[in-house]
C-alpha positions in Angstrom: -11.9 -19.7 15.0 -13.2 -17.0 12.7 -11.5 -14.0 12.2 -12.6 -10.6 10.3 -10.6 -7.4 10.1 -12.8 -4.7 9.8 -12.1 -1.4 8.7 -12.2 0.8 11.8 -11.9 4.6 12.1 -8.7 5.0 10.3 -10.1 4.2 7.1 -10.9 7.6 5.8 -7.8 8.7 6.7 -6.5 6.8 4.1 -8.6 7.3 1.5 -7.4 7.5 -1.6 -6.4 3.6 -1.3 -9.2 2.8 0.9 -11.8 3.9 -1.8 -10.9 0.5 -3.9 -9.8 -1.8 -1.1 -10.7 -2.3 2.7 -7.9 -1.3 5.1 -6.3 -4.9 5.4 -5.9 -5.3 1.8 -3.2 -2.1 1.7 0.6 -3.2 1.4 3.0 -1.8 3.6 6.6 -4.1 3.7 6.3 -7.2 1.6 2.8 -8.5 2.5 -0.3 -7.0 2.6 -1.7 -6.5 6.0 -4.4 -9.3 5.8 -1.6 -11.4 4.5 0.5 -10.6 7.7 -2.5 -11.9 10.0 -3.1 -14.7 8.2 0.4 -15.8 8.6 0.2 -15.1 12.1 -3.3 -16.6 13.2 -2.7 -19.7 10.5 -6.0 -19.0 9.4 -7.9 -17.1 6.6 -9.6 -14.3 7.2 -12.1 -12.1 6.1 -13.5 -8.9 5.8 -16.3 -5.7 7.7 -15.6 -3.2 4.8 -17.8 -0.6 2.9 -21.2 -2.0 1.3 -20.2 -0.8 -2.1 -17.0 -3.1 -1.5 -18.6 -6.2 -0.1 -19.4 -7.9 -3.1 -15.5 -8.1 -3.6 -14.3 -8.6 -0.5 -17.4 -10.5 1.8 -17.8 -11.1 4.9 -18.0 -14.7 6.3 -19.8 -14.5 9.7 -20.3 -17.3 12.2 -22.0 -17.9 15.3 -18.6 -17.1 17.0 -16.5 -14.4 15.6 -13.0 -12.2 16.2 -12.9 -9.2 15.0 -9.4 -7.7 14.3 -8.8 -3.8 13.6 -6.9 -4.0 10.2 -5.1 -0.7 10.8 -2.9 -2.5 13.5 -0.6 -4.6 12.8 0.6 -8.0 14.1 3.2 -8.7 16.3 4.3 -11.9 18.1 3.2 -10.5 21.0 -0.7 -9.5 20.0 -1.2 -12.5 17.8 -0.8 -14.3 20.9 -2.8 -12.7 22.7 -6.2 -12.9 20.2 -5.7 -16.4 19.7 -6.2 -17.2 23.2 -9.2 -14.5 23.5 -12.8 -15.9 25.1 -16.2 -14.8 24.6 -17.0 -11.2 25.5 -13.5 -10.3 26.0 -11.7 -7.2 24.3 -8.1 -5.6 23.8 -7.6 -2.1 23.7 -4.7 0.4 23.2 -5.3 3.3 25.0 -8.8 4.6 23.6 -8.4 1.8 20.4 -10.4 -1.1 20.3 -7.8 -3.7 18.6 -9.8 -6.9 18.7 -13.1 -8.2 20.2 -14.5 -11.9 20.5 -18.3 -11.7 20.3 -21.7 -14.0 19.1 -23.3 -10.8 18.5 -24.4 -9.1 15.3 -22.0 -6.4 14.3 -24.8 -3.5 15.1 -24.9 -4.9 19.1 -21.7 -4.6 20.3 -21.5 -2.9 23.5 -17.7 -2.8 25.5 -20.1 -1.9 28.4 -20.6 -5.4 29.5 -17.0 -6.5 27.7 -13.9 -7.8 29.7 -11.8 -5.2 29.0 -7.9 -5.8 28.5 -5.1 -3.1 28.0 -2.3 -4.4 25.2 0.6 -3.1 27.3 3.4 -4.5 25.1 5.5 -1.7 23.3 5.7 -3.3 20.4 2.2 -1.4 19.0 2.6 -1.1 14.9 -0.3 1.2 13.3 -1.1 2.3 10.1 -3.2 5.6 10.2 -2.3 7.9 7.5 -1.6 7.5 4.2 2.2 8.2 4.8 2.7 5.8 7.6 2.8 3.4 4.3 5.8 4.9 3.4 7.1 6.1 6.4 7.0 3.1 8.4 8.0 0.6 5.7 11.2 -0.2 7.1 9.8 -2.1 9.9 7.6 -3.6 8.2 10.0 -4.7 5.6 12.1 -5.8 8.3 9.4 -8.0 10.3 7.8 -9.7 7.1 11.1 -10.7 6.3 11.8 -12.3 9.8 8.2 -13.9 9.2 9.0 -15.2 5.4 12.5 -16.1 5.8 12.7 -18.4 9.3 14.6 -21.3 9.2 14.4 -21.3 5.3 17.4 -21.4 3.1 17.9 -18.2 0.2 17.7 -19.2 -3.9 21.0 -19.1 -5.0 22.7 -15.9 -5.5 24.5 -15.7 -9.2 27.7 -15.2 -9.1 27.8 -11.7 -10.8 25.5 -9.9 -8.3 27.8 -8.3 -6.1 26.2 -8.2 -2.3 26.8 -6.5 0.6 25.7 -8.3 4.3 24.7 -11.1 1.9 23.2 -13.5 5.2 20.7 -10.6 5.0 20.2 -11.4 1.2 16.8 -13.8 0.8 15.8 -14.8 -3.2 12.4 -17.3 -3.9 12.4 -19.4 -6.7 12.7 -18.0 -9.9 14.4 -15.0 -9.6 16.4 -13.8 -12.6 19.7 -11.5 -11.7 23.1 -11.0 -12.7 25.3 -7.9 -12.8 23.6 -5.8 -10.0 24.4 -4.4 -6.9 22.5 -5.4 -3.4 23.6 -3.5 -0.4 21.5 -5.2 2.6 24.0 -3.4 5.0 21.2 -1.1 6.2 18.0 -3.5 5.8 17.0 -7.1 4.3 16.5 -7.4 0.8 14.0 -9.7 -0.8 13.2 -10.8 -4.1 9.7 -12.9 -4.6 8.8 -15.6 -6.8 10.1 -14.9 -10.3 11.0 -11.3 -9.9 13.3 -10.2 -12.6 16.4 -7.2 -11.8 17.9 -6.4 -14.7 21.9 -5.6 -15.6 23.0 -2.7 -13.5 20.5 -2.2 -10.8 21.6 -0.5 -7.8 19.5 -1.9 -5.2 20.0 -0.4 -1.0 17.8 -2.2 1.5 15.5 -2.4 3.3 13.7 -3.7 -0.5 11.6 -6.0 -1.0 10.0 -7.3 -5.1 7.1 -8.8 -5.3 6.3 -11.7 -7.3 6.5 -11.0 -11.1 8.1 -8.0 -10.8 10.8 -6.1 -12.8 13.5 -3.8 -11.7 14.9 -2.1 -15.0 18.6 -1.8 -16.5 20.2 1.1 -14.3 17.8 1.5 -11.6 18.6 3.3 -8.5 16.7 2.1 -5.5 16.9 3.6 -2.2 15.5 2.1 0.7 13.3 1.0 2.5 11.2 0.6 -1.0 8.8 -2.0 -1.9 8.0 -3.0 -5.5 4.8 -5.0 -4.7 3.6 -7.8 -7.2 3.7 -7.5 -11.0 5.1 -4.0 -10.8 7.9 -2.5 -12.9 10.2 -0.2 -11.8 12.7 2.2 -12.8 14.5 5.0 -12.5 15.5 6.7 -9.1 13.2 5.7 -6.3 13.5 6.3 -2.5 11.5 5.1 0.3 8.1 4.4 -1.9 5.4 1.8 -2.1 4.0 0.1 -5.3 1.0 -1.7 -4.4 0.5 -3.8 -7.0 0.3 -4.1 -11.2 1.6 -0.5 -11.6 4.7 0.5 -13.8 7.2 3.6 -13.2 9.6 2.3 -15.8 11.6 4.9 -16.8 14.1 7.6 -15.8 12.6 9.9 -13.3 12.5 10.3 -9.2 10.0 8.9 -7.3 10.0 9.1 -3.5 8.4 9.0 0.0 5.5 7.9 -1.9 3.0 5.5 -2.3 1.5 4.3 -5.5 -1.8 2.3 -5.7 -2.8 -0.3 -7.9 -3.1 -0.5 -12.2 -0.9 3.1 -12.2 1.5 4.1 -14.5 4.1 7.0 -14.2 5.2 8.4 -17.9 8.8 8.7 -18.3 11.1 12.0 -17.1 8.3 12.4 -14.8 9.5 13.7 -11.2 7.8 13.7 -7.7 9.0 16.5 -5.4 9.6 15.1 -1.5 10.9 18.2 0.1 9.6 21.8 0.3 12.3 24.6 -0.9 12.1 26.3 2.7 12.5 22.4 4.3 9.3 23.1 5.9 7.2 20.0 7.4 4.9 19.0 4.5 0.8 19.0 4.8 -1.2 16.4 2.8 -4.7 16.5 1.6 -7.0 14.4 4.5 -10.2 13.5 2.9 -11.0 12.8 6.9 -10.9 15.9 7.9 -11.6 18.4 4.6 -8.2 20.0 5.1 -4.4 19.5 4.4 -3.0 17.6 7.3 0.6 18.3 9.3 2.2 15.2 8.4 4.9 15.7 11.3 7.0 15.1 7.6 9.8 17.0 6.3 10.3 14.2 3.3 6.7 13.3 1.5 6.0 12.7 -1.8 2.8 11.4 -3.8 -0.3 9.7 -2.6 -1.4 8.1 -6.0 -5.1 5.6 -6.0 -5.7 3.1 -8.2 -6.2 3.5 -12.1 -4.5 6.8 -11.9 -1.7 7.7 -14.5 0.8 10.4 -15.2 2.1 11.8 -18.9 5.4 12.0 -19.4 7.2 14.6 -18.0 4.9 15.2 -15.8 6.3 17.4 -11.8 4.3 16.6 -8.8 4.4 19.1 -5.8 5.8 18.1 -2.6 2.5 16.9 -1.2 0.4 15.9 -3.7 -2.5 13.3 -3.3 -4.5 12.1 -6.4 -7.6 10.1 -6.3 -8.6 7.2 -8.3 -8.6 7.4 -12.0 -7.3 10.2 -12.9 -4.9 11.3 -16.0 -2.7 13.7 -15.8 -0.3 15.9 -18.0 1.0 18.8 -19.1 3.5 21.2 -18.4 3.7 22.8 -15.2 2.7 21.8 -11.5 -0.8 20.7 -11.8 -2.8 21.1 -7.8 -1.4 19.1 -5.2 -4.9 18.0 -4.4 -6.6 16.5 -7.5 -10.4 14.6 -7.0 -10.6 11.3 -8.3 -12.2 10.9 -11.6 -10.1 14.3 -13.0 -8.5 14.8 -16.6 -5.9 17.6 -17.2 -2.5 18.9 -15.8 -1.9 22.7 -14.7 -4.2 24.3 -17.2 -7.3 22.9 -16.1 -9.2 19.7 -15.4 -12.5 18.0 -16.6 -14.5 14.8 -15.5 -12.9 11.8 -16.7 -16.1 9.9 -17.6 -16.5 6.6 -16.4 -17.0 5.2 -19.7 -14.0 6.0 -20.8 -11.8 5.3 -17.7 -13.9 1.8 -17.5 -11.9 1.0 -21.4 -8.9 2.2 -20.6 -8.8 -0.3 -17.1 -10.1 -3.1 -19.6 -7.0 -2.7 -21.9 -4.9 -2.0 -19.4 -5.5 -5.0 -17.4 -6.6 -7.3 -19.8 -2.5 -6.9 -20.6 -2.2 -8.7 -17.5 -4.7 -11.2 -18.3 -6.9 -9.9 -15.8 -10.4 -8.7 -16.8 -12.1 -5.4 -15.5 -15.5 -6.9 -14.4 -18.7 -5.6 -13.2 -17.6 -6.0 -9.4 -14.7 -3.8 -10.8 -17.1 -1.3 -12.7 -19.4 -1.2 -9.5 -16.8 0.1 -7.5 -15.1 2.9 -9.7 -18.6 3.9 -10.2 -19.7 4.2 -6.7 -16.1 6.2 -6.5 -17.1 8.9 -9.4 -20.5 9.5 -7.4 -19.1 9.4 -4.2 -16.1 11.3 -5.2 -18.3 14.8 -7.2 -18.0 16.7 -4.5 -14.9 17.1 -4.6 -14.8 18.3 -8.3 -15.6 21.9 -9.0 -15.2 22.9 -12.7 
């Protein structure tokens, strides 16, 4: 069978992440969500996304086709259920299309003539908002980690870690640890393919570090946190999400966050989570123009891709910035800043594509990646689509 996840209605809600990538490619737990579907479906899958991002991530259509809303996750339960799906039928959650089996063209789809079936399980797992990566990272953690781990057998644990609930302990091949601490007492911890924690990590689960990545000398790492592929981290962190290829390496809080792709947090720098009067927090919604209730007391920074901070740099509780932005400076800089923007508290200018489009060559080319016209198409479409929202 063929399977595309397509976008759906949630993917302006969260936008910043969703200007570079289609919903499924977002991380929440240790797998990205088209990764968790593909486990689950044992098939590849691929993607209904924005033109501009088609070229990157293309649809393959066939003469028979199920389409799978990316914003919602998979469960036993729902998998299940679409793999066993015939022609014309369709599952719904309450006014949510989930999935649809169809032979026609994407622009004909009417539920009218549909056989329409209610998902009445109560295991439902969405991702929405922006902060339902962070927020509901625990379970996600929790079920990749059932899906990764089954009837497999851990890496060896050295020695001179010292563990807590260690049967809830998993390592891949080619991890590199000694001298830390793992407390998997409150949620699994996982360490990918040749992650590297360094001497005197403190590490509370639910965790989870992608392949490649490095956890520095002396880090404190609250769960549930995930350290997504290639990223290094350090510091004091709390219930955040690295996506992938970005670096907070140094001394500095980060939490109830989540962190796109290619960003890197300067050192000292410190992300406020909770308001001084412990109100609920509001976050910038590009959906609907206006900051959002989050229904959050604890919520941090909503950072997109390419997007850096100087060092020493304080975030507001709050704060969303877009794609490729730099900012420093003393001060709290807005805790709504457009992509594209250069500056701190005193004042932003455009950050011209030309130079943002070097500074992602070097900056990736250190991973030997290269920053290609596919790439350069996408942050441009981003900078025009994105002027609006940038007033000086």
């Amino acid at each position: 069978m063929n399977y595309i996840l397509f976008d759906g209605p949630a993917r302006n809600k969260l936008l910043p992440f969703t200007y570079t990538r289609p919903v499924a490619d977002i991380r929440i737990g240790i797998l990205t969500i088209r990764e968790k579907w593909e486990k689950y479906l044992g098939f590849t899958t691929s993607t209904l996304t924005e033109d501009y991002l088609s070229i990157k991530y293309p649809m393959v259509e066939l003469e028979e086709n199920v389409m799978v809303n990316a914003s919602f996750m998979p469960t036993a339960n729902l998998a299940t259920m679409i793999k066993n799906m015939e022609e014309n039928q369709a599952i719904f959650h309450e006014e949510d299309v989930i999935a649809f089996y169809t032979k026609d063209t994407q622009e004909e789809i009417d539920f009218d003539s549909y056989d329409c079936i209610e998902y009445s399980y109560d295991d439902i797992f969405t991702v929405e908002n922006t902060w339902d990566i962070f927020s509901k990272n625990g379970r996600a953690i929790e079920e990749d980690f059932e899906l990764l781990t089954a009837d497999r057998k851990s890496a060896p644990i050295p020695e001179t870690v010292n563990c807590i609930n260690r049967e809830n302990i998993f390592l891949e091949e080619g991890v590199v640890i000694n001298f830390t601490n793992l407390n998997a007492s409150q949620g699994p911890i996982y360490l990918g393919k040749d992650a590297v924690i360094l001497e005197g990590a403190n590490i509370r689960g639910p965790f989870a570090a992608g392949e490649g990545s490095l956890v520095k000398m002396g880090a404190k790492i609250y769960g549930p946190t995930t350290i997504g592929p290639y990223c290094k981290a350090g510091g004091e962190i709390n219930n955040a999400v690295m996506f992938e290829h970005s670096n907070k390496g140094h001394e500095g809080f980060l939490g109830n966050s989540v962190i796109g792709e290619w960003c890197n947090i300067g050192a000292d720098s410190n992300t406020s989570n909770l308001k001084n009067n412990y109100d609920d927090v509001r976050l910038w919604s590009y959906d609907s123009g206006r900051f959002d209730k989050t229904g959050l007391q604890f919520c941090g920074l909503m950072m997109g891709d390419h997007s850096k901070l100087g060092i020493n740099t304080m975030i507001n509780t709050g704060t969303v910035i877009g794609v490729s932005c730099n900012i420093f400076g003393p001060g709290f800089p807005r805790n709504f800043i457009p992509s594209f923007s250069w500056g701190g508290s005193g004042g932003f200018t455009n950050y011209l594509t030309a130079k943002a489009f070097e500074t992602a060559r070097r900056v990736m080319s250190r991973r030997d990646i290269d920053f290609d016209a596919t790439e350069a198409a996408i942050l441009e479409h981003v900078f025009e689509e994105t002027k609006k929202y940038r007033r000086w």
